[in-house]
C-alpha positions in Angstrom: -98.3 129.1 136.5 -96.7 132.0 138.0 -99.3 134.6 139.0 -97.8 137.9 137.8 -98.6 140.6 140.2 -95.8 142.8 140.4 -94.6 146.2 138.5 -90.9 147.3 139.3 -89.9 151.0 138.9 -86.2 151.3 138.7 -85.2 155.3 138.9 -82.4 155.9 136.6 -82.8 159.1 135.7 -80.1 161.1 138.0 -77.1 162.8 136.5 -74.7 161.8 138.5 -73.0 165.1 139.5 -71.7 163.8 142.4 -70.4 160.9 141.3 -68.0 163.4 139.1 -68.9 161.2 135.5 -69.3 162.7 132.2 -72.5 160.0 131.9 -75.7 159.9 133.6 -75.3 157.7 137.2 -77.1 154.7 136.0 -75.3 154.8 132.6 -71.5 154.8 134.4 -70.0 151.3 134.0 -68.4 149.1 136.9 -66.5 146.0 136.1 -67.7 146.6 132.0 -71.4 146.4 133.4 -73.6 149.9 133.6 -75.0 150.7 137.2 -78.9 150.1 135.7 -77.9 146.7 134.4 -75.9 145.4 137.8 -79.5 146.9 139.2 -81.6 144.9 137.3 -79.8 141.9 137.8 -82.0 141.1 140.7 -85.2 142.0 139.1 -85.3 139.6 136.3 -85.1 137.2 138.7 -88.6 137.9 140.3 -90.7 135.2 139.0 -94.2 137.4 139.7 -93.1 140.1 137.7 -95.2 141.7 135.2 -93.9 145.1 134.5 -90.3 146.9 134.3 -90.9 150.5 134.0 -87.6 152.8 134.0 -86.8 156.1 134.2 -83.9 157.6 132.2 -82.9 160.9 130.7 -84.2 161.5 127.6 -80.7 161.4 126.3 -80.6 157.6 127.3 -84.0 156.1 126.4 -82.8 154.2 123.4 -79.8 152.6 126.0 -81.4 151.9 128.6 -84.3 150.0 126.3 -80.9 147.7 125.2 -79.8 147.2 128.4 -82.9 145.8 129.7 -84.0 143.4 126.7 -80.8 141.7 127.8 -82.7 140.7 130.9 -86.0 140.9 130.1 -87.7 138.3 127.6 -91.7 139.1 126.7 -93.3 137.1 129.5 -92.3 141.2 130.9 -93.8 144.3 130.1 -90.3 146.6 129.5 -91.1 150.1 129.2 -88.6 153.0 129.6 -90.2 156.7 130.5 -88.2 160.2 130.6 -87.4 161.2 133.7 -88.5 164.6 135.6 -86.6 167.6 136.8 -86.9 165.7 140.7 -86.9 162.0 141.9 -90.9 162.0 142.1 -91.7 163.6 138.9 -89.6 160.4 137.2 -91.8 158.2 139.7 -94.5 160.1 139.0 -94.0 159.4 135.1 -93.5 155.7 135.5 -96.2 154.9 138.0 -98.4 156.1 135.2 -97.3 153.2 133.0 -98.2 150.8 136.1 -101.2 148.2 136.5 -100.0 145.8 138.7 -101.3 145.0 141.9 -98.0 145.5 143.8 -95.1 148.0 142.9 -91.8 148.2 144.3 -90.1 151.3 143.6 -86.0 151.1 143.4 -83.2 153.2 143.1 -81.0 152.0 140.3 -78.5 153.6 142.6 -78.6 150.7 145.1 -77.3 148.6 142.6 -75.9 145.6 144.4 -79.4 144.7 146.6 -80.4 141.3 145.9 -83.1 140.0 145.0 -83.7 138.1 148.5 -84.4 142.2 149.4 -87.0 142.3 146.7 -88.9 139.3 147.3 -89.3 140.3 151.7 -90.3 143.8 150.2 -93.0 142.2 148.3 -94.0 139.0 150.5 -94.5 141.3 153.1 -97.0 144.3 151.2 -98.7 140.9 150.0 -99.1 139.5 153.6 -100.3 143.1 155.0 -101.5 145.1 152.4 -99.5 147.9 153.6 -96.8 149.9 152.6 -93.3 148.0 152.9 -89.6 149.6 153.1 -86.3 148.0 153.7 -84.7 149.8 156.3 -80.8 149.2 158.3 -80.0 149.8 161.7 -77.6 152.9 162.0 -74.1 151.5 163.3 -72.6 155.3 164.0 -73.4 157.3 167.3 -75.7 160.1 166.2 -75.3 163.8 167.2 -78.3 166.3 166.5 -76.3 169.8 165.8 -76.3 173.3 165.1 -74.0 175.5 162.7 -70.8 174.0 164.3 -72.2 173.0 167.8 -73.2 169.2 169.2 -76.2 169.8 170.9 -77.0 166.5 172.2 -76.7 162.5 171.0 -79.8 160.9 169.9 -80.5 157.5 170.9 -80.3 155.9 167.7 -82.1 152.4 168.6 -85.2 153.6 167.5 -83.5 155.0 163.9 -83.3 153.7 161.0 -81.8 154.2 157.2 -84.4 153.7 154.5 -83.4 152.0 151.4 -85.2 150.5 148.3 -87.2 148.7 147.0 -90.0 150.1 148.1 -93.2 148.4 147.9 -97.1 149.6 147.5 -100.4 148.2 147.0 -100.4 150.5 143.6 -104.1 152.0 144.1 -102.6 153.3 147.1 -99.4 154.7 145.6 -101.4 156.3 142.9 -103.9 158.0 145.4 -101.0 159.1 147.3 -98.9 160.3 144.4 -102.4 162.5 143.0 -102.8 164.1 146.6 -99.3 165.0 146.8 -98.8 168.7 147.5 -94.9 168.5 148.4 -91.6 167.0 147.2 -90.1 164.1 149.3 -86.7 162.5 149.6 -88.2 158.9 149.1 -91.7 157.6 148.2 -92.5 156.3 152.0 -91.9 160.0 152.9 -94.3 160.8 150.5 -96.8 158.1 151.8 -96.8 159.2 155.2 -97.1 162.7 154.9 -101.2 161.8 154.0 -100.7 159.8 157.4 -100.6 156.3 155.6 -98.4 153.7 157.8 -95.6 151.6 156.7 -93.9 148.8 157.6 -89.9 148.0 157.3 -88.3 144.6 156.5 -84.4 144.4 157.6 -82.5 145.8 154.5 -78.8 144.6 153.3 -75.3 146.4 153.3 -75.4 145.3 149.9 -78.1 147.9 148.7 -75.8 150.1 149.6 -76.6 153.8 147.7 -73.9 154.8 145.3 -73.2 158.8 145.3 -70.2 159.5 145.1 -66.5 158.2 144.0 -65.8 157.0 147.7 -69.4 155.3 147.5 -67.7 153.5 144.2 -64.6 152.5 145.9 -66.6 151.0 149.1 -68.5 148.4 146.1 -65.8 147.9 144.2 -63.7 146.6 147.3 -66.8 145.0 148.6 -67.3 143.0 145.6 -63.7 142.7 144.1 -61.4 142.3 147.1 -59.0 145.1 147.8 -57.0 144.0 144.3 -53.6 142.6 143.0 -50.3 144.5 142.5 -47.6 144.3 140.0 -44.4 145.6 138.9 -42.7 145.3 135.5 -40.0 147.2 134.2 -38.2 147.7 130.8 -34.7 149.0 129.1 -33.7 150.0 125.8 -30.9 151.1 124.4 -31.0 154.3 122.1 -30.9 153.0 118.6 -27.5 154.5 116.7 -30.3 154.5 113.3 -30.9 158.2 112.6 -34.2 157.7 110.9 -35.8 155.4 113.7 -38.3 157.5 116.1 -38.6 157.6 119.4 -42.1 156.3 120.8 -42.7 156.1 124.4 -46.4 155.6 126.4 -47.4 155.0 122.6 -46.5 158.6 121.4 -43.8 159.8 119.2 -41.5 162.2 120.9 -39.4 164.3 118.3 -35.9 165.4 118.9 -34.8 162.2 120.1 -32.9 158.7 119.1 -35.1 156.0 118.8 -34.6 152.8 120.8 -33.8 149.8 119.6 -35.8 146.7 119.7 -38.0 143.8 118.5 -40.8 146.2 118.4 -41.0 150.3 118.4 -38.8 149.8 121.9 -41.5 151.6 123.9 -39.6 151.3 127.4 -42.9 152.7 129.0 -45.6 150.8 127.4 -43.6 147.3 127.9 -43.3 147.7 131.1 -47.1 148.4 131.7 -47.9 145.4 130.1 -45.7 143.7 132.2 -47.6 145.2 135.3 -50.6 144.4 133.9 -49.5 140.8 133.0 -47.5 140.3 136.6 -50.6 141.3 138.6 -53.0 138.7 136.6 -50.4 135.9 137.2 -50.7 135.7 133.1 -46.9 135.9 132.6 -44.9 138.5 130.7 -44.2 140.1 127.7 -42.0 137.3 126.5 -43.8 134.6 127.2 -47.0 136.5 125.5 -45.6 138.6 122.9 -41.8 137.3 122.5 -39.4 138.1 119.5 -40.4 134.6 117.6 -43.9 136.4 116.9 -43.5 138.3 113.7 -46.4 140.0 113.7 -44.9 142.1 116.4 -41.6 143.3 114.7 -41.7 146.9 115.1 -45.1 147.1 116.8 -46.6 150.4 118.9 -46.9 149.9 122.0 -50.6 150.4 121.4 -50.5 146.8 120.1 -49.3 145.5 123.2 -51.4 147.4 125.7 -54.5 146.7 124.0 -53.6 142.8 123.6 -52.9 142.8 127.3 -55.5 144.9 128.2 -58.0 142.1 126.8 -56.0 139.3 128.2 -56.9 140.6 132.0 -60.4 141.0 130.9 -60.9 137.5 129.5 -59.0 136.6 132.5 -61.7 138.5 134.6 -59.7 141.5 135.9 -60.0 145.2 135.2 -57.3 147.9 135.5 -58.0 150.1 138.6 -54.8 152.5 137.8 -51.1 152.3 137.0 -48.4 154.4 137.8 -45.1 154.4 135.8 -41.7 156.0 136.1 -39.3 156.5 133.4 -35.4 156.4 134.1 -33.0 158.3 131.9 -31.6 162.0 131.1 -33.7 162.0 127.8 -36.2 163.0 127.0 -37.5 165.5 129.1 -40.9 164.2 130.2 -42.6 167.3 131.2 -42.6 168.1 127.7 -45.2 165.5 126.5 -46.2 163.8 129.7 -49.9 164.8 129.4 -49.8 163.6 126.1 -48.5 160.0 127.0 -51.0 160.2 130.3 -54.3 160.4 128.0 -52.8 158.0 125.3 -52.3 155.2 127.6 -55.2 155.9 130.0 -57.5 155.5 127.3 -56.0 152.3 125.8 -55.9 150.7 129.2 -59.2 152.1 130.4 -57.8 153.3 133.6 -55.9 156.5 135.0 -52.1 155.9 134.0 -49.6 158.0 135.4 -46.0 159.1 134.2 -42.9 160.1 136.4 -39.5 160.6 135.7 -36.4 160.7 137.5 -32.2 160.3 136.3 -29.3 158.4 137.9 -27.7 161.1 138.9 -24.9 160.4 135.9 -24.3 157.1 137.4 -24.9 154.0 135.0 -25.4 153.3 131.2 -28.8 155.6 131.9 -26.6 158.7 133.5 -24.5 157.7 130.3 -27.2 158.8 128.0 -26.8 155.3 126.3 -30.5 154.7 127.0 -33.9 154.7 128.9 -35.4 152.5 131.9 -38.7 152.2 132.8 -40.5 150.9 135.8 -44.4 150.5 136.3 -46.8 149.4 139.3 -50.4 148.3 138.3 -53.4 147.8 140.8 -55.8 145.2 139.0 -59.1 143.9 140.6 -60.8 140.5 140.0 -64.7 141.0 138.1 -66.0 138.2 140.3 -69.3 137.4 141.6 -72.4 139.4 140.3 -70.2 141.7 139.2 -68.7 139.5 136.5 -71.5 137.5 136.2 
């Protein structure tokens, strides 16, 4: 049997202002997965381990409890503590709930380190008894500087970045953290300042910190691939009906014939979906939702999105953004255009964008007979441990 010697405190109690999210950093979701659950991923794979202890806002205590009994069964001690006003007080508050023999400390932030990374961390405090840190060699040329002056370049061989897990003989953590008199950046910092030594293991691109939106970006392209494209357009012809109402992007726009079709005639919205669809490889909107499907006659566009919208995800894909134009002389988009851009952002759960432009009079569009549209979708594929 297993000996279960190891504690695992996974920080998750930043707000994530720089990351620009209206949630807390570990609570923002990538690929339909929070940050803290892609983190802790890795962790329930640790067969020594005898205690999870978290650290959340108070705000997300009750979520972060659910995300980690998905993990977790009861051979592990789950507990979730608030979080303090800095990074140490939140360690602080967990290490209390610690009585393992070894504790690896871990930034929910580096969500994509694997669990290779935990178990040198831990082999390695276990083989020395000392303090343990995963740490990268710097690739850039480093310049030490002043106001807007380079004053000289530092030989970087000798540098390193430190990332987490961190790992502790806990006594010693716990002696450390009650003769603590300052606040550090990290818990090594923190060790060494009461001249305790530490070790480093090699750490992984993959543990990567995520901070900001570019941060994001960098992990989604890591894990995803740079993505798929594709285009779909749309026409329809204004509807000679008085009472029919125009819908386009999923909105009613007053003032204006409606457009005939099978459906509502949402130029805008069918050509998303066809985006969507062409970028997947799953099709189009005829071969998915096509005129010999009755429960579509006279449909929103809101129906459609949302069908298509699930289609990519059972398909594995999420929506990154999409950008669509409408051609015509009517309506006048500027009007409503925020209107449509929320509606159909929040259906497809990504940033959807609406342009406009005219023929110049030329066509069956100049002739007022009728609107195009044409849309452009960037999709990316949920693979890997990101899907998983």
């Amino acid at each position: 049997m297993t000996n279960r010697d190891l504690a695992v405190i996974v920080v998750a109690a930043g707000r994530g202002e720089r990351l620009k999210s209206d949630k807390p950093k570990a609570f923002v979701e990538i690929n339909g997965r929070t940050i803290l659950a892609h983190s802790l991923l890795p962790i329930a794979e640790l067969e020594n381990l005898k205690q999870l202890v978290i650290a959340a806002p108070e705000s997300q205590v009750a979520e972060a409890i659910e995300i980690a009994n998905q993990y977790f069964d009861d051979a592990t001690q789950v507990t979730v503590v608030v979080g303090g006003e800095t990074r140490q007080q939140s360690i602080s508050n967990a290490l209390a709930q610690v009585d393992a023999e070894i504790v690896l400390v871990h930034d929910a932030a580096r969500a994509f380190a694997t669990a290779e990374l935990f178990k040198s961390v831990c082999d390695k405090v276990k083989a020395s008894s000392q303090a343990v840190i995963p740490a990268i060699q710097i690739a850039d040329t480093v310049k030490r500087v002043s106001d807007d002056v380079v004053l000289e370049t530092v030989d970087r061989s000798s540098l390193r970045s430190a990332q987490t897990p961190q790992g502790f003989v806990t006594s010693d953590l716990k002696r450390a953290y009650a003769e603590a008199t300052n606040d550090f950046t990290d818990d090594a910092a923190l060790f060494q300042s009461l001249g305790k030594k530490v070790l480093f293991v090699p750490g992984e691109a993959n543990a990567a910190k995520i901070t900001t939106p570019d941060d994001l970006n960098v992990v989604l392209t890591r894990f995803n691939g740079p993505g798929r494209t594709g285009i779909g357009t749309d026409v329809h012809r204004f509807s000679s009906n008085a009472n029919k109402k125009l819908y386009l992007g999923t909105i009613e726009w007053p003032g204006v014939p409606g457009l005939d079709g099978h459906s509502d005639g949402d130029a805008v919205s069918h050509a998303i979906v066809d985006a969507l669809l062409s970028a997947a490889g799953l099709g189009d909107i005829g071969s998915n939702f096509g005129v010999d499907r009755p429960e579509f006659a006279g449909a929103n566009g809101s129906v459609f999105l949302a069908e298509t919208v699930k289609l990519l995800a059972d398909a594995g894909y999420a929506v990154v953004n999409v950008s669509v134009q409408l051609i015509g002389n009517r309506p006048k988009v500027s009007t409503k255009r925020k209107e449509a851009e929320v509606a159909l952002s929040a259906i497809v759960g990504a940033p959807v964008t609406l342009g406009a432009t005219t023929t110049d009079g030329l066509g069956f569009l100049g002739n007022n007979e009728g609107v195009a549209a044409v849309a452009s979708a960037l999709i990316i594929s949920a693979k890997d441990r990101l899907n998983a």
